[in-house]
N, C-alpha and C positions, 0 to 999 in steps of 0.2 A: 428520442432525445430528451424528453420531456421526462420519461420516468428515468435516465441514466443520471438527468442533472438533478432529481429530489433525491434519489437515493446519496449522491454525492454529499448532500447539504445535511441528510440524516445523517449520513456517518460523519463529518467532521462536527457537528451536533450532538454526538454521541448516544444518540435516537435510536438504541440498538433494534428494539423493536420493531422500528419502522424500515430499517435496513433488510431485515431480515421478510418482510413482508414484499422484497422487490426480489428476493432469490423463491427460485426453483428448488425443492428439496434436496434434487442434487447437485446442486452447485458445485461450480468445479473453481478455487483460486490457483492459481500458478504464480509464481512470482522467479525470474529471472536468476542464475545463480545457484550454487552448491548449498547441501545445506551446513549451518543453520540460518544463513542470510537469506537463500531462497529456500524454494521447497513448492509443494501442492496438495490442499487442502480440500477434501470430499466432502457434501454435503453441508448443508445449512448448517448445522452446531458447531462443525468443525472450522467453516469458514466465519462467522462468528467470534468464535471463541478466538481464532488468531489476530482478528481484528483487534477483540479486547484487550488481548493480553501480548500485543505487539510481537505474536510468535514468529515474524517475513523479518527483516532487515536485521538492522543496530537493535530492536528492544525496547523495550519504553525505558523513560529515562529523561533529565529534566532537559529537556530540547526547548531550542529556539526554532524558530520556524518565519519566512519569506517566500508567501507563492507571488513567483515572478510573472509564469504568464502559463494559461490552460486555451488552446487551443481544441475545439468541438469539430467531429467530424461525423455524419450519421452517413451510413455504408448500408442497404436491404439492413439487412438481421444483426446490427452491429452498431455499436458507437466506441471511435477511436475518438481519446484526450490525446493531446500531446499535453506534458507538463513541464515547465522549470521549475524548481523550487530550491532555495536555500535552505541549511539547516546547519544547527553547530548547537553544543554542549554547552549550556548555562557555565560550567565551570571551566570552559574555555572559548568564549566568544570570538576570540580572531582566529580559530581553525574550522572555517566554512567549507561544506561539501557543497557544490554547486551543480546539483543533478537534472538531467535529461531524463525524465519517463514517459515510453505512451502506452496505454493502457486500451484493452481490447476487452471491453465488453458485446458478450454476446447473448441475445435472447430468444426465448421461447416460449408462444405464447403468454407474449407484454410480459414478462419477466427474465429477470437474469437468472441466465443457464452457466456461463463462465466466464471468469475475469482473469485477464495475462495480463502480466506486469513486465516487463519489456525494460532493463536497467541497464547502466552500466555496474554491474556487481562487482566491480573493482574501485570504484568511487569508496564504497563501502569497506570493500577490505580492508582498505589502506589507512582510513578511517578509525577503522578496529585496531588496527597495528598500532597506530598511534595512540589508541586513546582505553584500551580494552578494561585496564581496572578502570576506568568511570561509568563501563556498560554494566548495568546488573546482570543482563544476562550471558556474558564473559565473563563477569569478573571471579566467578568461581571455578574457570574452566582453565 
């Protein structure tokens, strides 16, 4: 529990370094959904690099952001979040996605070996339907 909730705090920190010092080489991400919303990303650089550059969801992009509530759960060789969080586009503030995540970290020797991301990937879609010229990485698509 103790190393799932630092690395947590590294990444929204942007502490890439330190994030990466909590994964296994192989690190496995998964993220719920078809891609380019979901998908699953091998290895440290790769899991990394998607982190960076917002390759899972909507994209990076000037977001607003409300975490509602994170629920911790520690299982043997595991820690489940539950999360709510709000989110919506600077350039459209009253079109709020209101999403349900729980996230399944798993490890291996005191480190993380694999993170599933568990969405409703249709939150997102519909999201993108509405809003896809303000995503950059739709907007050329």
């Amino acid at each position: 529990m103790r190393i799932a909730k630092a690395y947590e705090a590294a990444l929204f920190a942007g502490r890439m370094d330190e994030v990466a010092s909590y994964f296994t080489d192989d690190v496995v991400y998964w993220v719920a959904g078809a891609l380019p919303l979901g998908g699953s990303w091998h290895g440290r650089d790769a899991v990394l690099r998607a982190f960076v550059s917002r390759e899972f969801g909507l994209g990076a992009a000037d977001w607003g952001y409300e975490d509602l509530e994170r629920t911790w759960y520690d299982a043997d060789d595991r820690v489940i979040v539950e999360i709510r969080e709000r989110s919506w586009l600077a350039s459209s503030p009253d079109d709020v996605m209101d999403q349900r995540t729980c996230v399944v970290l798993r490890f291996r020797e005191g480190r993380i070996c694999e993170l599933r991301d568990y969405t409703d990937s249709h939150v997102y879609e519909e999201f993108l339907r509405r809003h896809r010229a303000e995503l950059p990485k739709f907007a050329g698509r």
